[in-house]
Structure formats: C-alpha cells, structure tokens
N, C-alpha and C positions, 0 to 999 in steps of 0.2 A: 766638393766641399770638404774643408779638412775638420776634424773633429781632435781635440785636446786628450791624450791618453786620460787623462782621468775620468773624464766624463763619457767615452767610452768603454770602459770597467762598470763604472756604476751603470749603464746601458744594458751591458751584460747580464752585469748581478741580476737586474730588475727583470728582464725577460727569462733567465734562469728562474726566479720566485715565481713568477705568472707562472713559466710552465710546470714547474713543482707543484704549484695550488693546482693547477687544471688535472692533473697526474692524479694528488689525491686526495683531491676534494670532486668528485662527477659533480657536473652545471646542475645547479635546480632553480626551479622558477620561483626564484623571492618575488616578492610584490615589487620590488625596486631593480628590477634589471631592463623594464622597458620590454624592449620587441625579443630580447633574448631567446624569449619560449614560443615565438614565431617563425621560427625562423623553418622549422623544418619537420614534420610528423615523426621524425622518426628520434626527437628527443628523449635521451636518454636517462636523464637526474631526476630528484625526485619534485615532484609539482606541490608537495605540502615539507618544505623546509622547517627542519626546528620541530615539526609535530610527530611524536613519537607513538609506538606503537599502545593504546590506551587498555589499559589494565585497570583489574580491581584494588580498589583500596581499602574497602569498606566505608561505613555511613559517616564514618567521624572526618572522612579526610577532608580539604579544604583547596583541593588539587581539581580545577573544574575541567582537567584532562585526564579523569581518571573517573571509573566506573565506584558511585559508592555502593550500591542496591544487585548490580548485575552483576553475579558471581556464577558463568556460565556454567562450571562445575559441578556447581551446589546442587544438591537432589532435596528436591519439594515436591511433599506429595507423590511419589515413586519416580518420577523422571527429573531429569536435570535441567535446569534454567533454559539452557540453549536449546532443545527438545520441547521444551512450553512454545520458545517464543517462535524459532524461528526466524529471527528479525531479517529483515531486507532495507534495502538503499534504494528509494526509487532514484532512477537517470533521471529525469526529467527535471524535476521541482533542485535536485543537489545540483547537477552541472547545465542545466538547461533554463533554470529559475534567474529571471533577472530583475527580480524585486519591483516588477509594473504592477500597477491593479488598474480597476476599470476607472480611475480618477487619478492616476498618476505617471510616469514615465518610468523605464528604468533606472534604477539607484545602483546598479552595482554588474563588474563585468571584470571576472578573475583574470589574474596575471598570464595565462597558458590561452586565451579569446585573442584573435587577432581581427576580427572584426567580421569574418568571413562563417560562410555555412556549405564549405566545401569538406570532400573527404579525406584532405590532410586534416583538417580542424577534427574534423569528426573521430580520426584518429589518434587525435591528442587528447580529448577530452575522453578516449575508454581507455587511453591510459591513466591518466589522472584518475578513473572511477576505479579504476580495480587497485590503487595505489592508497587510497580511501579505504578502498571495504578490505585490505588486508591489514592497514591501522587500528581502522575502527574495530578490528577480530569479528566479524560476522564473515557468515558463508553464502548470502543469497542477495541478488539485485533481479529489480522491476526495471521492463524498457518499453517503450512503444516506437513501434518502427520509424518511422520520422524524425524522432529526437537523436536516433543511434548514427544513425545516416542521413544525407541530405535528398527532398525530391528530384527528381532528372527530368528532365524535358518530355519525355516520354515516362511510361511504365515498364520498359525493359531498362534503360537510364539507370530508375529507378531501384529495380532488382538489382542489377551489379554493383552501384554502390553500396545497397547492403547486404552485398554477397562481402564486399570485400572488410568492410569494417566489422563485420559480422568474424569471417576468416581470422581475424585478429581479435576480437573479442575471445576468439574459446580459445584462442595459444593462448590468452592473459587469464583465462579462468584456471589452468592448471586441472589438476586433479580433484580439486575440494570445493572450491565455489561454483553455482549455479545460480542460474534464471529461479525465482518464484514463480514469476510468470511472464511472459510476454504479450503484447495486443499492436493492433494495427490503429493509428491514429486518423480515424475516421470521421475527424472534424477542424479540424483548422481550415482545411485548403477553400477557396471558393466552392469548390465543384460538390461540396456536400453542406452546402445550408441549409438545406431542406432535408438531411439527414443524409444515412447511410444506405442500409439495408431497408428503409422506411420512404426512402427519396421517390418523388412522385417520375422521375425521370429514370427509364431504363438501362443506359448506359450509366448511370450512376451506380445505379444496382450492382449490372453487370464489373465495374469497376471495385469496387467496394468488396466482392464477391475475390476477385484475383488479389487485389491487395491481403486480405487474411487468408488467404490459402497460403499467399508468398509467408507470410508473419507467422503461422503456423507451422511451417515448414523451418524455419529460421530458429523458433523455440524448442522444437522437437529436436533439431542439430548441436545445440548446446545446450540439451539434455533438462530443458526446463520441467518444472512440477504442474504446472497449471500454464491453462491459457486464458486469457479473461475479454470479453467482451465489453464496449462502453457502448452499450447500446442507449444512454441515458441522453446521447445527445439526440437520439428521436424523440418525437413529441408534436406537439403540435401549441399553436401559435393562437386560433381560432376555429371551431369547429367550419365555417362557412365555405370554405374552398377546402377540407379536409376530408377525404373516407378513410374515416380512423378504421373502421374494422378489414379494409383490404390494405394498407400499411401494416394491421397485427398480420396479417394471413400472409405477407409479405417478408416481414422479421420472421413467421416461424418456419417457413420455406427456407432461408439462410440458416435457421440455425440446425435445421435439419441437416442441411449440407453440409454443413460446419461438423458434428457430428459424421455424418459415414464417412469425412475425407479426415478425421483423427482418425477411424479403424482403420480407414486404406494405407496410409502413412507409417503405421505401427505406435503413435505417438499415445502413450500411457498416464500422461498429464490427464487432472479434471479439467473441464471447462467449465467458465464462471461467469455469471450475470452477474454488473454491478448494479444493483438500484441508485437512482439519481435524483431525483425532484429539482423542477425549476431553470436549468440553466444548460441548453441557453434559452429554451422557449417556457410558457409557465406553467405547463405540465408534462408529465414524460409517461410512457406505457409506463415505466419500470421506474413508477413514484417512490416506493418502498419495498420491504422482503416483501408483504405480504400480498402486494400487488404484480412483482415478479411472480412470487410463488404460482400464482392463481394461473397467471399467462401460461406459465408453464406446463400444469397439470390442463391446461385447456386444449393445449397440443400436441400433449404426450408425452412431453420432452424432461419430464421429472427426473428419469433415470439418468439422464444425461448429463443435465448442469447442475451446479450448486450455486452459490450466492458468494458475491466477495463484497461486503458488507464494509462502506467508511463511516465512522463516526461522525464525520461534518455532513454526511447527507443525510443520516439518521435525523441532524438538529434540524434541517433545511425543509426536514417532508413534517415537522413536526412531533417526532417519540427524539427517547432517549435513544443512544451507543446502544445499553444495555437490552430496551425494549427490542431494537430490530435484531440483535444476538441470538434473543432469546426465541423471536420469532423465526429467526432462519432454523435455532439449532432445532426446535422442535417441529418444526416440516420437514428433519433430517435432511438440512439442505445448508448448512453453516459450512461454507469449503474457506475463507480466507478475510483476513479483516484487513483494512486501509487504517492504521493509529493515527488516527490526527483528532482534530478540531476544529471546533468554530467559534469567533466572537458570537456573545449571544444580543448584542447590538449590531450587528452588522448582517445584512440577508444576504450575503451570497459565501458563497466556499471560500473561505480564507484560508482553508488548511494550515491550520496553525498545529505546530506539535504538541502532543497530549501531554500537560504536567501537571494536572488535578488526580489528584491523590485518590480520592472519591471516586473518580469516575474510573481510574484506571483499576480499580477493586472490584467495580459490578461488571467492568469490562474480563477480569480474568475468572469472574466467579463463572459466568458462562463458558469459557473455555475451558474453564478445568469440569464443569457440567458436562461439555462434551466429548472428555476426555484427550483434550487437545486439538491441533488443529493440522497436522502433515495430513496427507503432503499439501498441504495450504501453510500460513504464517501470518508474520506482521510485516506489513509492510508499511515503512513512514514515507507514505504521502504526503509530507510536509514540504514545506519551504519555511526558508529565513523573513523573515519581518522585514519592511525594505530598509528599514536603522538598523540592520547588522550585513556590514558591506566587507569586513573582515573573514579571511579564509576560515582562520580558528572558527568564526563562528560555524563554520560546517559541523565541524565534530562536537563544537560545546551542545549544538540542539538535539543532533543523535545522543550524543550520551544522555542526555538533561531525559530523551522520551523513551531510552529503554529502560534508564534506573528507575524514571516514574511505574513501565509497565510490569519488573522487576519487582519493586515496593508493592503494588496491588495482588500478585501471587503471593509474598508473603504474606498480605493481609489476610489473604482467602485460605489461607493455610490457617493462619490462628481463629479465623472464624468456623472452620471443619474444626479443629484442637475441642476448642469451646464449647461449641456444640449448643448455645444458647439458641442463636437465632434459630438454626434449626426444629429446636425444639421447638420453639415460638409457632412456627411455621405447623408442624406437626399436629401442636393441639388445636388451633385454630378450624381448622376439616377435622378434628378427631369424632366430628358425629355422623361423620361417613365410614370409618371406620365402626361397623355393624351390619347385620346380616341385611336389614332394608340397602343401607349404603352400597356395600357390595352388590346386592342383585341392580342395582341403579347403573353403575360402573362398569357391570357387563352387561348392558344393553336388555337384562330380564324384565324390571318395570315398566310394563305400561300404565298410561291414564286411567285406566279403570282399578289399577294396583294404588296407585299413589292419590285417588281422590279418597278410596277407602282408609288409606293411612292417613291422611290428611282429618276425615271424620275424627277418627280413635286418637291421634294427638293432641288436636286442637291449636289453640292458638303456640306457636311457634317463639321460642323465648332467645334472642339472638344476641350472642356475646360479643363483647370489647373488639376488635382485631389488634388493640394493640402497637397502635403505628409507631408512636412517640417511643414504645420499650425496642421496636426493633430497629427504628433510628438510634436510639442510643447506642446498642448492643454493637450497630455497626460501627459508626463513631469510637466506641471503644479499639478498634482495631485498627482504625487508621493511624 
C-alpha cells in the first residue's frame, strides 16, 4: 500500500509524541484508561493519578485534600500528633471494600480490579496500598491474611501465595512503614461457620490453628506491632446443640498456643482480643472489654493479651467508644482502638468513619488517660458509603477521620489547660477525701467500722453531681 509523504510525516510526528508522552509521563491508572492497569502485576505508574501527597493546611483551608486539624509535628500534651495517633490504613475495607451490605450489591470496583482474585491482582492492589499510605503520610497498615493474598486449593497453595505477596509487601514497606498489626481471617470461607478455634469440628480447629501460626509468622517478618485475634466471630446461635463451656476451654487452649509460639518465633508484638457482639451469630464469648476481660483472667491469659477495642462494636453490645476505653484501660488491658462508627439506626457494623467531634474527644481523653497507645494505634476500620464510588473518596474519608481524631486531642488538651471539669470531678468524691475515706480506699473498713460511723453521722446529706455544668464545660471545648 503506498501512503502520500505527507501523511507519513504526520504518522511519524504523532508516534514520536506518544513515545515522548510514554518517556515522560510513566502509565498510571486514570479511571478512564479501561483494562490499561490489567494488564500486568508488575505495573509501574501511579494507581492515584492527580492525588498529591496531602499535607497540613490548617482549619481555615477549604482544600478537602488537605489535613486542616492533623499537624503530625505539632506536640500536644508532651508528644507529637503522630505519636498520639498512630494512624493505620486497614487493606481490607480501602482496597478490598466493594460498597455491598447485607441488602445491596456492590457499587464500586477501582480502575487497577480486573475482575480476578489471583496473585497478580493481589499484587497490584499492595502496590496501590503502599502508594496510598505514602500520600496519605502515615506510617502503619492493618491486613488479614486472605485479603493480601488469595486461598489456594490446598493449605500449602495457600502459604505460598502469601509467601509471595507477602515478599513484595516488605520491598514496598521500605525502611519507615509497618504492619499495626496483622490477623488470620477466620471467617469467611465455608469451612468455619460454626467458627474458628470454637468450631465443633476438629479439623477445623486443627486448621484454624495452622493458618495463624502461617499469619503470625508473616507479621513478625514485616516487623508488625501487634497481632490481633477476631475471635468475635465465635459465639453461638442457640444454647441447644451448644457446650458453650468446652468451646471457651477450647478458644483458651488456642490462645494458649497462640502465646508460647510468639515466644518461640521471637515475635515482640502484643496480641489482642477484639470484642465483638452479634455478628454473625447473636451473641459472641467476647461480647464487650469487660466480658473479654473476665474470659481472660479465667484462664490466665491476662498477662498476655490486651484488647483492640472498635468503636462500632462498643455501640452494637450497647455502651459507648468511651465506656469500653475506659473499661479496657483500666483492667490495664487497652492495647489498640479500631476508629470507626456506627449508624445509631442501623444494628449491624457499618463502620462508618468517626467525624463527631464529641465522640472523638471522650475517645482521646482515654488515650491521653492512658498515656498513649504504642505499640498499639488507630486503626480506620472504615469503608466508603456505597454513594462514594470515586478513588478521591479514599483519601477525602482518611483525612476527614484523622483531622476529626486530631481536633478531639486538641480538645482534651484545652480541657487539662482549664482544668474545670476536672475540678468538677474532684469535688464531687471530695468526702472521700478524709481520714474515714482513705481507710475505705485501702481496704481498712470493715462493717462493724462503717455501721458505727453510720450511727455517729446519721442521715447522709448527698450533693448535686452536677451533669448539666460538666456537659457544658465539655461543650465549651468542642
């Protein structure tokens, strides 16, 4: 075919420009390029086009890819912002979340998804997560084995695909970013409906038991801070065909194990019970802190785990964020929170990201009570709403839940400044504060002490508490 010099030149020209753009501009995955970002795991451009690395601006800016509240620097309270929070990016709900609930389909499925849950794919989505968490400037991501890599037909299958995604996960972490913590997902597959480490069936057990040794081994390699348990999906259904009490004897056998094989491994991470209530069965051993707690000290195992405490299961078992904080921190068991949410119309885990102002204030007043949270943090267990199908919305929700948990440190800063409520607090017990009070406090009063004080006082004259003035006082801070 003969072609006309002219329109050969501009042939040229135009394949010269493509290769010039390809030179230097590296491919990255727009929303509009189709199969582009399918093509190959070992894609190289960036998977968040146009989204820059997000910096402070302070509260006035109007830039919703920009930090106004989180000024990692800033030193509150003797430590710095970053130092409080911690923040983490769970995998799961950011690159694994596809906007379904229990009454609807999935709404959304990123430009770098080729439809597949193979270990190319799986490869492409931990680079997209670590291309995320160096935008968004935090230094720590939550995984559960399953979500990182795909199951294999087997359990050795299984291992090597997240041997290998795994292998590429810690070249992407570099030197500065880590695991919070890692776990084994010990509930999706058929083979544990009836639970995990709780399962009435002994190869279940037995299976359950290798898969977290594999998951603990994997977070100890990329040098994780914690390891966290979901033992929330045991529970039971109906008492009738249940022995609850040789299922607990059962979970505390595992978590026994669980424990000598961190000492054997050298693995320096806490391990962490998450409390759960409700789902999927409608009730769980590890309802709330205080019901963990108890299992725990029932089997010895206090010294061992701590509690990794979500705000949306607090609402689901009934207390507040703050109540279950407050009862983890003081059974000196508060190792890590989950910052999310829940609709208070809606009974199941929505995990919606925390941006109540209020809540994020009682939520940091315990963490600075317990003087922090390492090597634990925050971790946003959230997802997107299934009406935000846009990548930007990845980043606008992280920023939106750390400037919120950002803003409640400040708050709790000016409420120490102030010192009112405090004080509130103080004089309210100030008739404890006396020599009767004290011997009460260290365990010297007995009933034959306190019936005779009881004579010589008499009727007992009981003050205001004052709800409305320490509602206000806090109000004033928000």
């Amino acid at each position: 075919m003969k072609m006309k010099a002219g329109k050969i030149f501009l042939l040229l020209l135009c394949l010269n420009v493509i290769t010039i753009g390809v030179i230097a501009n590296p491919p990255t995955c727009d929303a509009n390029l189709g199969e582009a970002c399918s093509d190959s795991s070992e894609w190289q451009g960036e998977f968040f086009p146009g989204i820059p690395k997000i910096k402070y601006e302070g509260p006035s800016s109007k830039n919703p890819l920009a930090y106004k509240w989180y000024n990692k620097e800033e030193e509150i309270l003797g430590k710095k912002m970053k130092d409080w929070m911690r923040f983490s990016v769970a995998f799961w709900h950011t690159f694994r979340g596809s906007g379904s609930d229990p009454f609807g389909a999935p709404t959304k499925s990123w430009p770098w998804e080729d439809g597949t849950n193979s270990v190319a794919m799986a490869k492409r989505r931990m680079k997209a997560n670590f291309e995320f968490i160096n935008k968004l400037g935090v230094d720590w991501w939550c995984f559960h084995d399953r979500d990182i890599a795909p199951d294999g037909k087997t359990l050795e299958e299984s291992n090597a695909n997240l041997d290998e995604v795994v292998a590429l996960a810690k070249e992407l972490q570099g030197t500065k970013i880590r695991p919070l913590w890692g776990t084994a997902q010990l509930f999706m597959h058929p083979r544990y409906m009836h639970g995990g480490a709780t399962s009435s069936e002994l190869g279940v057990y037995v299976y359950s038991a290798a898969q977290v040794k594999k998951a603990m081994e994997v977070t100890h390699y990329l040098g994780g801070e914690n390891y966290v348990f979901w033992g929330g999906r045991e529970g039971y259904q109906t008492l009738l065909n249940t022995d609850m009490g040789r299922e607990l004897d059962h979970m505390a056998r595992f978590f026994e194990s669980a424990a000598a094989y961190k000492k054997k491994i050298g693995f320096n991470g806490t391990l962490l019970i998450e409390p759960k209530p409700q789902e999927p069965t409608k009730h769980q051993y590890d309802w709330d802190a205080a019901t963990a707690a108890n299992f725990l000290r029932k089997y010895g195992l206090e010294g061992e785990f701590k509690l990794n405490i979500e705000c949306n299961h607090a609402t689901l078992s009934g207390h507040s964020c703050h109540h279950e904080l407050e009862t983890a921190r003081l059974n000196s068991m508060l190792g890590n929170i989950d910052a999310n949410t829940g609709d208070p119309q809606i009974g199941w885990d929505t995990d919606q990201f925390l941006t109540d102002i209020g809540e994020a204030t009682l939520v940091m007043l315990s963490v600075v009570r317990n003087g922090g949270l390492a090597p634990g943090g925050f971790n946003f267990d959230a997802k997107l709403r299934r009406e935000s199908t846009d990548v930007e919305d990845l980043f606008i929700a992280h920023i939106s839940g750390m400037d919120t948990l950002a803003r409640g440190l400040c708050n709790v800063a000016k409420l120490i400044e102030d010192g009112s409520l405090a004080e509130l607090v103080r004089k309210r017990y100030q008739s404890f504060d006396s020599e009767l009070g004290a011997q009460i406090e260290a365990g010297k009063a007995d009933f034959d002490m306190l019936e005779k004080k009881a004579f010589e006082l008499g009727e007992p004259k009981v003050a205001s508490a004052k709800q409305e003035l320490a509602e206000m006082i806090f109000q004033s801070a928000l």
